[in-house]
Backbone as ProteinMPNN parsed JSONL, in Angstrom:
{"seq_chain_A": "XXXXXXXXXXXXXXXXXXXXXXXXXXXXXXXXXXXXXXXXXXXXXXXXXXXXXXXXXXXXXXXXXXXXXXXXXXXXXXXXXXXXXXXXXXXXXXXXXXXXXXXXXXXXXXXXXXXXXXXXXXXXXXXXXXXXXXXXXXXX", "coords_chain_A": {"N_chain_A": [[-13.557, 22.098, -16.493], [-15.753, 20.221, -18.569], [-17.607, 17.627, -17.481], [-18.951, 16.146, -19.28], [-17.929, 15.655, -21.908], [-15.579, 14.103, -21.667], [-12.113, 13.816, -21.503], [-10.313, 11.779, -22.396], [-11.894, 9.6, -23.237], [-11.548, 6.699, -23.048], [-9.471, 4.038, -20.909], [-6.208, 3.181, -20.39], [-4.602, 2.101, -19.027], [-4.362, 0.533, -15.356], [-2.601, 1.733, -12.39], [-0.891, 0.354, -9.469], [0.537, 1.076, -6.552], [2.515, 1.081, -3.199], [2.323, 3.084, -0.199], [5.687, 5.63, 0.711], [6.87, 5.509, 4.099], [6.997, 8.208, 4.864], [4.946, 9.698, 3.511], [3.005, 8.686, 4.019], [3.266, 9.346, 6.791], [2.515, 11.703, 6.032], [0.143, 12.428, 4.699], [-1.801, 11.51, 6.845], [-4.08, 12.384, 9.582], [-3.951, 11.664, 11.867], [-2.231, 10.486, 14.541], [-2.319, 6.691, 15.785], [-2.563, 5.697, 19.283], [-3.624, 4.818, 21.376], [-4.787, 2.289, 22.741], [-7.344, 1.774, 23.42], [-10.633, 1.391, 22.235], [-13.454, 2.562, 22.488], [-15.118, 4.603, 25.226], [-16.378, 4.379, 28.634], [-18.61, 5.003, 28.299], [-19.476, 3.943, 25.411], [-18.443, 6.49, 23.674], [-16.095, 7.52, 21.445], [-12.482, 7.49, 22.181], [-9.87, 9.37, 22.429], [-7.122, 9.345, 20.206], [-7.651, 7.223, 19.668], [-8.702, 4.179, 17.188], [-11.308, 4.953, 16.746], [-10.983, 7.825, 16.66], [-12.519, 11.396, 16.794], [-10.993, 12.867, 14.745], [-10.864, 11.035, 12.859], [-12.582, 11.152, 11.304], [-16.672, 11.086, 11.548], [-18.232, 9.344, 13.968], [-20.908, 8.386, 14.258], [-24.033, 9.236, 12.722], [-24.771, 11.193, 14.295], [-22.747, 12.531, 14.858], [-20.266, 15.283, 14.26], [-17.017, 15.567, 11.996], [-13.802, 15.696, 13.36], [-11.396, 17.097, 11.853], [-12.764, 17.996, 9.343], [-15.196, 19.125, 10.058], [-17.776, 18.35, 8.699], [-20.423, 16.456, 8.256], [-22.179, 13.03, 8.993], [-22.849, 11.787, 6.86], [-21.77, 13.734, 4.535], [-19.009, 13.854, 5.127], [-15.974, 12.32, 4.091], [-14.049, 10.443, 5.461], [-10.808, 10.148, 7.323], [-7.508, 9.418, 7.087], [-5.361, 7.522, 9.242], [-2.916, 6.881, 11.072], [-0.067, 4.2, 12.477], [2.402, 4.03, 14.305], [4.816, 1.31, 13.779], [6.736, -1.134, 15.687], [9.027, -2.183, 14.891], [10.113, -3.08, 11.767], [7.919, -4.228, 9.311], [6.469, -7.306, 6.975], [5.05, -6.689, 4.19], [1.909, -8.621, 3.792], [0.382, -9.009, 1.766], [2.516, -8.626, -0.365], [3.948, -11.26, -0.642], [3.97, -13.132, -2.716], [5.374, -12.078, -4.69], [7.6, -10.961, -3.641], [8.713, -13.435, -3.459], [9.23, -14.596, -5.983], [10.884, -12.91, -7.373], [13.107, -13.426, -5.269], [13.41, -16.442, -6.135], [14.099, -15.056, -9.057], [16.985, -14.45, -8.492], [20.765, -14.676, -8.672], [21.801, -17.638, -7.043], [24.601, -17.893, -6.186], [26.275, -15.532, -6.778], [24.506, -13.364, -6.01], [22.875, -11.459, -7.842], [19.8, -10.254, -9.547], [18.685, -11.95, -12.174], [17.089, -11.147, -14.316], [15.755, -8.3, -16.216], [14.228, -5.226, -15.873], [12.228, -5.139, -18.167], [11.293, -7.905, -19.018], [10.411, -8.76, -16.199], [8.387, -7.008, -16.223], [6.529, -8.837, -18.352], [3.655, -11.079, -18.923], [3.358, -14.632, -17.639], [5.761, -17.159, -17.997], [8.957, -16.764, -17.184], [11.674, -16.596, -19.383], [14.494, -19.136, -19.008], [17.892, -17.602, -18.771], [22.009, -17.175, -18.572], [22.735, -15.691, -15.57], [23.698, -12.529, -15.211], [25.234, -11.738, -13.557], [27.585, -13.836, -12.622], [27.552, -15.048, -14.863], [27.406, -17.819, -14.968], [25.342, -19.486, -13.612], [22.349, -20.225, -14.718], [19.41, -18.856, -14.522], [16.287, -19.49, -12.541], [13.564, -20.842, -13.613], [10.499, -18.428, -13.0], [7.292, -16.995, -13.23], [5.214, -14.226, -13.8]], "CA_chain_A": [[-13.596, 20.791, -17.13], [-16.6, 19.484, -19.013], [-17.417, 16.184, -17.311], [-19.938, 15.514, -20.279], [-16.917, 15.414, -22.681], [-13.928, 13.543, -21.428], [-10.702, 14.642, -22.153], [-10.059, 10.727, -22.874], [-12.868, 8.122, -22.813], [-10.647, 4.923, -22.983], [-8.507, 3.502, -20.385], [-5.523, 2.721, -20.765], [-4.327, 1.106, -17.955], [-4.359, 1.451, -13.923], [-1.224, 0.932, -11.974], [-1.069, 0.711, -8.261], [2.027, 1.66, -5.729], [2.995, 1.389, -2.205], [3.406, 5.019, -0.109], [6.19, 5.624, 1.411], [6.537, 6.09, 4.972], [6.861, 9.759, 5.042], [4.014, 9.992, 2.893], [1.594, 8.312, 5.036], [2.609, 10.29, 7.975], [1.792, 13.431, 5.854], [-1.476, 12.34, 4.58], [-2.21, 11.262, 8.115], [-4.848, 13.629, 10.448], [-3.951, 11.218, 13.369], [-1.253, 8.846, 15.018], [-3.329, 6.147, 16.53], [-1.829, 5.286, 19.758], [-4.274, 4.083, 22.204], [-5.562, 1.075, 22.202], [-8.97, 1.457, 23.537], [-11.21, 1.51, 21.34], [-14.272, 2.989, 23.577], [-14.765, 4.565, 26.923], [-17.038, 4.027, 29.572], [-20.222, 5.914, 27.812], [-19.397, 4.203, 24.947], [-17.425, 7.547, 23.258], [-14.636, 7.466, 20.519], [-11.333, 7.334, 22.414], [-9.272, 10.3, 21.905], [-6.017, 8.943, 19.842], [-8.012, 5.57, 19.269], [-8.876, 3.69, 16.192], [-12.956, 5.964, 16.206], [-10.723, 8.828, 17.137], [-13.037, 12.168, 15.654], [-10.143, 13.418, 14.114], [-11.044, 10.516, 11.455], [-14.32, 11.011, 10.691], [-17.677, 10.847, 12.422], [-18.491, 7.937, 14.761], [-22.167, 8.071, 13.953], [-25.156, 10.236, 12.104], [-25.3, 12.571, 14.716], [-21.559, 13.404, 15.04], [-19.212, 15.818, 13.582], [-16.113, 15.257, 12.018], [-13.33, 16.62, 14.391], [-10.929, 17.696, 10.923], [-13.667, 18.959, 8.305], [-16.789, 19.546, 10.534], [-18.847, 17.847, 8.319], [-21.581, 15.285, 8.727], [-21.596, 11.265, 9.048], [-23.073, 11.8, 5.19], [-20.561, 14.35, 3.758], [-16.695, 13.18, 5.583], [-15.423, 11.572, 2.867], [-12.902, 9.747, 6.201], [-9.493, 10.668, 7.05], [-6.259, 8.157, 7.356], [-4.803, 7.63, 10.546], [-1.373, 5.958, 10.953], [0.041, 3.077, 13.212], [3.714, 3.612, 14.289], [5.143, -0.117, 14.631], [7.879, -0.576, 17.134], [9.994, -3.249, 14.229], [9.382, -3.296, 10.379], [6.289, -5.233, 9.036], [6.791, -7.219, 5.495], [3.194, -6.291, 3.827], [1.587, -9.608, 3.242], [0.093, -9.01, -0.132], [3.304, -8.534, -1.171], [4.587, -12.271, -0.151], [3.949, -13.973, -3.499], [5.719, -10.863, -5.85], [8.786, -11.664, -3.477], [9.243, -15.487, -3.494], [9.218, -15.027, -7.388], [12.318, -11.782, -7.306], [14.297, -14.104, -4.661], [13.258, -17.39, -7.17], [15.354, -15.234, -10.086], [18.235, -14.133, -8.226], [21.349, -16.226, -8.747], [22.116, -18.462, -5.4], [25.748, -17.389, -6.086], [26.413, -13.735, -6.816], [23.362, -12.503, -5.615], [22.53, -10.515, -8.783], [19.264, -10.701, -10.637], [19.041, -12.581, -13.653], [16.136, -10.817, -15.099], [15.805, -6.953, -16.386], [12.554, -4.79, -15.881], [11.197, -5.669, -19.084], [10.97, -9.33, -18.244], [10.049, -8.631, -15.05], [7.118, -6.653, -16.662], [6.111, -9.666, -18.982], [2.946, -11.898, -18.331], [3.461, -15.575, -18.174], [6.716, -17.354, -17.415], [10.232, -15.791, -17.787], [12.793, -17.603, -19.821], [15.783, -19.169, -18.252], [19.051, -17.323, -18.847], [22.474, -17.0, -17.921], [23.49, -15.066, -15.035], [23.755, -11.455, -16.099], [26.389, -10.912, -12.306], [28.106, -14.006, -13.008], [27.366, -15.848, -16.006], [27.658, -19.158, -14.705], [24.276, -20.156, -13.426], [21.163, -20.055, -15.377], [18.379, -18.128, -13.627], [15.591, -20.287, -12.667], [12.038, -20.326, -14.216], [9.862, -17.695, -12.743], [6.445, -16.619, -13.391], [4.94, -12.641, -12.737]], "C_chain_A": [[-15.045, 20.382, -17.321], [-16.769, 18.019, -18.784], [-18.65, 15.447, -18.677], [-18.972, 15.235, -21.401], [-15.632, 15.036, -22.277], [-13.194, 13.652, -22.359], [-10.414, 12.798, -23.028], [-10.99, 9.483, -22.052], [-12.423, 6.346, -22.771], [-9.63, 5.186, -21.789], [-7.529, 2.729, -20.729], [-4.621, 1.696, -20.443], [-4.594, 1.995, -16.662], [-2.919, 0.537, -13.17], [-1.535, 1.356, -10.132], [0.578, 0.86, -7.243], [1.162, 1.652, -4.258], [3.27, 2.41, -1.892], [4.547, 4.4, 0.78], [6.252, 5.928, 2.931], [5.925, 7.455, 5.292], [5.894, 10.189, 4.709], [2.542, 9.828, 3.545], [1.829, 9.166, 6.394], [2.141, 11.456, 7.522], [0.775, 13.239, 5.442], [-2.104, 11.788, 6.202], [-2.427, 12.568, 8.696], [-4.475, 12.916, 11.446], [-3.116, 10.133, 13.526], [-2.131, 7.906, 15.816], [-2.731, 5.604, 17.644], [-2.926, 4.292, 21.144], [-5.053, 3.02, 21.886], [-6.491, 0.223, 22.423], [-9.839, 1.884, 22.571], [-12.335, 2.965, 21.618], [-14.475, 3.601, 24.684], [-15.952, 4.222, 27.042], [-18.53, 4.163, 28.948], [-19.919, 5.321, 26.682], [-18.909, 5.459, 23.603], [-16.498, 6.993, 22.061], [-13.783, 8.127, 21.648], [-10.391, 8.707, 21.835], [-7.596, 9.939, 21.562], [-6.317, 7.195, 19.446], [-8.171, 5.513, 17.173], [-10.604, 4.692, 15.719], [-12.169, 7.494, 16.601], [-11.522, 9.525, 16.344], [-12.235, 12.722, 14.925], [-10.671, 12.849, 12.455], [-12.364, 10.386, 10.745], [-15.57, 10.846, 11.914], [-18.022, 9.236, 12.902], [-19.583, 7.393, 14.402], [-23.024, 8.939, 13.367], [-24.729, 11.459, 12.757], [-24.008, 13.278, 15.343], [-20.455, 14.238, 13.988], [-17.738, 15.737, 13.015], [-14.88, 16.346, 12.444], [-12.299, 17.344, 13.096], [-11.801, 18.369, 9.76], [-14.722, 19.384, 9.277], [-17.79, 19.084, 9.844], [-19.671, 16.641, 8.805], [-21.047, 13.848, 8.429], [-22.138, 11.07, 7.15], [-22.09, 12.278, 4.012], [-19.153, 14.293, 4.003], [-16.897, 12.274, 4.63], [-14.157, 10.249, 4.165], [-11.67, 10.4, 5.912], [-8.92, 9.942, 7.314], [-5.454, 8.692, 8.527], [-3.707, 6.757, 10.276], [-1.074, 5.47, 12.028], [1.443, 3.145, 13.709], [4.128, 2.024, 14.868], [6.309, 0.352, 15.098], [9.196, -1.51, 15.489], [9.238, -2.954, 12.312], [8.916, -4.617, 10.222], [6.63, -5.858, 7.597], [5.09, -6.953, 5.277], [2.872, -8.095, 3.06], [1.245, -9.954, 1.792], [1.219, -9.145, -0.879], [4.851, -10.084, -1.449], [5.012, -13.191, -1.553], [5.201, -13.203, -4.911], [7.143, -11.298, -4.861], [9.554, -13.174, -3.44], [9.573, -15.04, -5.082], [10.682, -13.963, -7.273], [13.207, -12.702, -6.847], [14.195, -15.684, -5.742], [14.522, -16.765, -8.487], [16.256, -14.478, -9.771], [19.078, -15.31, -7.96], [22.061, -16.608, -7.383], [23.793, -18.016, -5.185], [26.116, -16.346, -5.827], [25.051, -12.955, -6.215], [22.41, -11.398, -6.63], [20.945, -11.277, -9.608], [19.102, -10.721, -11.851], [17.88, -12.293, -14.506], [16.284, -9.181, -15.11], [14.563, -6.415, -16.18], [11.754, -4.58, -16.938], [10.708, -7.166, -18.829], [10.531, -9.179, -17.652], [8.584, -8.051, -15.314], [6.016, -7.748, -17.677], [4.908, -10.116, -17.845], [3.543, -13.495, -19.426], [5.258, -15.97, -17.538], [7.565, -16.934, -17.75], [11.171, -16.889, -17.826], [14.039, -18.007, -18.849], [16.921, -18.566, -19.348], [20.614, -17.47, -18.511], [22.409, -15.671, -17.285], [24.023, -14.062, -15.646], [25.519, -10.923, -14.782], [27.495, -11.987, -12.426], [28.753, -14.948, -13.875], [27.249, -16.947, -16.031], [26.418, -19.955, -14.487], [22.978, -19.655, -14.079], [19.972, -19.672, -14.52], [16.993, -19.305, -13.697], [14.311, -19.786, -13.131], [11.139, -19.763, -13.179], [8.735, -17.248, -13.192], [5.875, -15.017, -13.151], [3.86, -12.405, -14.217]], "O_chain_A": [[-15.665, 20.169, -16.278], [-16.288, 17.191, -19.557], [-18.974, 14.26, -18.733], [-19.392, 14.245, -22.0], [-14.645, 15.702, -22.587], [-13.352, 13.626, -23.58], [-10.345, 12.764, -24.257], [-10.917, 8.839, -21.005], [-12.962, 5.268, -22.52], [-9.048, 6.261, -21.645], [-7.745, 1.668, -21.314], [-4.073, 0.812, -21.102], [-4.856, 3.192, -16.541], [-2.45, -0.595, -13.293], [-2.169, 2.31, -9.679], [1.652, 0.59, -7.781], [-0.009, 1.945, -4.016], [4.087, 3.077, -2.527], [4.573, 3.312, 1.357], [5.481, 6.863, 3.145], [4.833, 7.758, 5.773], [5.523, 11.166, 5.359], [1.496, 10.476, 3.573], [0.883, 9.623, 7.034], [1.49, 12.231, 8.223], [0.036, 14.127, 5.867], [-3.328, 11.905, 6.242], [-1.693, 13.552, 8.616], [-4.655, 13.636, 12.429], [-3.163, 9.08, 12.89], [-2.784, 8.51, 16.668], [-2.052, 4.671, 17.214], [-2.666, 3.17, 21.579], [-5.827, 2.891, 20.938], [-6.732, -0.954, 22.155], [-9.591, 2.989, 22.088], [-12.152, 4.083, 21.138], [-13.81, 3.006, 25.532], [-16.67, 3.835, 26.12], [-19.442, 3.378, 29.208], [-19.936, 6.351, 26.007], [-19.153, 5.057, 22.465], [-16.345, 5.773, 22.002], [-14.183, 9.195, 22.112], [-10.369, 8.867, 20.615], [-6.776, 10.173, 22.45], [-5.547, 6.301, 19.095], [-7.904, 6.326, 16.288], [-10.903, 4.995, 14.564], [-12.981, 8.381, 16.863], [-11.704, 9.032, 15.231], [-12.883, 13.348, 14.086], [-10.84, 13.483, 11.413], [-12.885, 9.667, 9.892], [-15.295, 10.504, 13.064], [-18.027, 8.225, 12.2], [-19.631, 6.183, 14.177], [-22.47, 10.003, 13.644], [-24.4, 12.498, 12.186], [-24.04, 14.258, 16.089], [-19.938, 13.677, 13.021], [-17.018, 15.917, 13.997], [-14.864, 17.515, 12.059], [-12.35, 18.554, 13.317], [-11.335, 19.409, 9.294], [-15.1, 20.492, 8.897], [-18.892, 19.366, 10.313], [-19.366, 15.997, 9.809], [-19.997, 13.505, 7.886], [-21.679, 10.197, 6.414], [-21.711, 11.672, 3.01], [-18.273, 14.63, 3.211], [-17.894, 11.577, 4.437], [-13.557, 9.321, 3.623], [-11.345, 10.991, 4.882], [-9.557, 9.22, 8.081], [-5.028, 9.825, 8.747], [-3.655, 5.993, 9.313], [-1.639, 6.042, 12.96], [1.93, 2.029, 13.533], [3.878, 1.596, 15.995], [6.838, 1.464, 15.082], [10.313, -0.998, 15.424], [8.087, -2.704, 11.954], [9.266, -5.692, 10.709], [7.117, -5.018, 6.84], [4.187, -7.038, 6.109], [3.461, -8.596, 2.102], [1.648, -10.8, 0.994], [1.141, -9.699, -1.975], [5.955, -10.072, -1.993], [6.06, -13.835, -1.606], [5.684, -13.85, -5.841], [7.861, -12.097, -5.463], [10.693, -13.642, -3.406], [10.738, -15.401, -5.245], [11.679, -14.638, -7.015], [14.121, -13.022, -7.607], [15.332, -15.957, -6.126], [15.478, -17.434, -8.88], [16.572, -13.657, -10.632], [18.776, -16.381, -7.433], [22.811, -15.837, -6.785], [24.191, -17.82, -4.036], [26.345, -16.046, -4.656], [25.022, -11.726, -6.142], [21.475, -10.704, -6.231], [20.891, -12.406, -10.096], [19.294, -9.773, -12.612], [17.614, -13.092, -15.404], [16.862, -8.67, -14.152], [13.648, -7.227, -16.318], [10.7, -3.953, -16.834], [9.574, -7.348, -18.387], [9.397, -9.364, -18.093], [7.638, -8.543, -14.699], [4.816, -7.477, -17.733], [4.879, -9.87, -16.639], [3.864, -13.695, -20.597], [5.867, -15.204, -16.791], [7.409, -16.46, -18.875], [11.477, -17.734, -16.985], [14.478, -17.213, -18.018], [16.924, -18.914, -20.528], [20.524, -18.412, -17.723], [22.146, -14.654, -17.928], [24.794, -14.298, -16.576], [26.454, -10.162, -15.028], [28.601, -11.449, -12.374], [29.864, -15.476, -13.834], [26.949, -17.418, -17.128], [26.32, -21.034, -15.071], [22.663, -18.492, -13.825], [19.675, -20.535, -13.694], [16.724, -19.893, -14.745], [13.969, -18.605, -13.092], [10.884, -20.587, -12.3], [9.174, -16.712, -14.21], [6.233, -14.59, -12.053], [3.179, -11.386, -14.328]]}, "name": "protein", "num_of_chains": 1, "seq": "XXXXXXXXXXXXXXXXXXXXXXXXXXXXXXXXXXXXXXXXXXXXXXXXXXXXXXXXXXXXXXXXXXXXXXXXXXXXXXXXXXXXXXXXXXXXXXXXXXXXXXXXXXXXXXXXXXXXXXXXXXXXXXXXXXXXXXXXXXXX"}
């Protein structure tokens, strides 16, 4: 590949996604389970949050999965098992608006994933589950 000639110099768009569990434990070099940070000498923690698994601690250490330097580790992702599921905060405002156009009755939503893809507010309708109540005004 010729990076002096891009294959396509315009963007077109960028889209972003959630992984799935499974996904993060397989891109994961390390479960993080301890929850010292430090020891005694100062140290990275073996299974901590500086574990070397994820990269170098400082200049003059190695990274315990590539061997490279505190210049060339690019970092590796470590993972968190919780004990209960977590809702992801960011994602607090994108659900109030979904539960906003589902109808209080049937439970069905009253919008399709074109709408749902719109900018700006989304029309009221009827009830696509069971026709009766008009979906309320929503924004996304």
């Amino acid at each position: 590949m010729n990076i002096a000639q891009p294959v396509n110099s315009r963007i077109n768009g960028v889209s972003f996604t959630f992984c799935e569990p499974a996904e993060v434990r397989r891109m994961s070099v390390k479960q993080v389970v301890n929850p010292v940070l430090l020891d005694a000498l100062g140290n990275p923690t073996n299974g901590g949050l500086y574990d070397p698994a994820m990269g170098p601690f400082t200049k003059n250490h190695l990274c315990g999965t590539c061997s490279l330097s505190y210049f060339n580790c690019p970092g590796h992702f470590g993972h968190i098992e919780l004990p209960a599921p977590v809702v992801n905060p960011m994602m607090f405002d994108t659900l109030y608006q979904f539960l906003q156009g589902c109808c209080p009755y049937c439970h069905h939503f009253a919008f399709n994933r074109v709408t749902v893809s719109c900018r700006g507010p989304i029309p009221r309708t009827a009830c696509k589950g069971c026709g009766m109540h008009p979906a309320r005004r929503i924004s996304c």
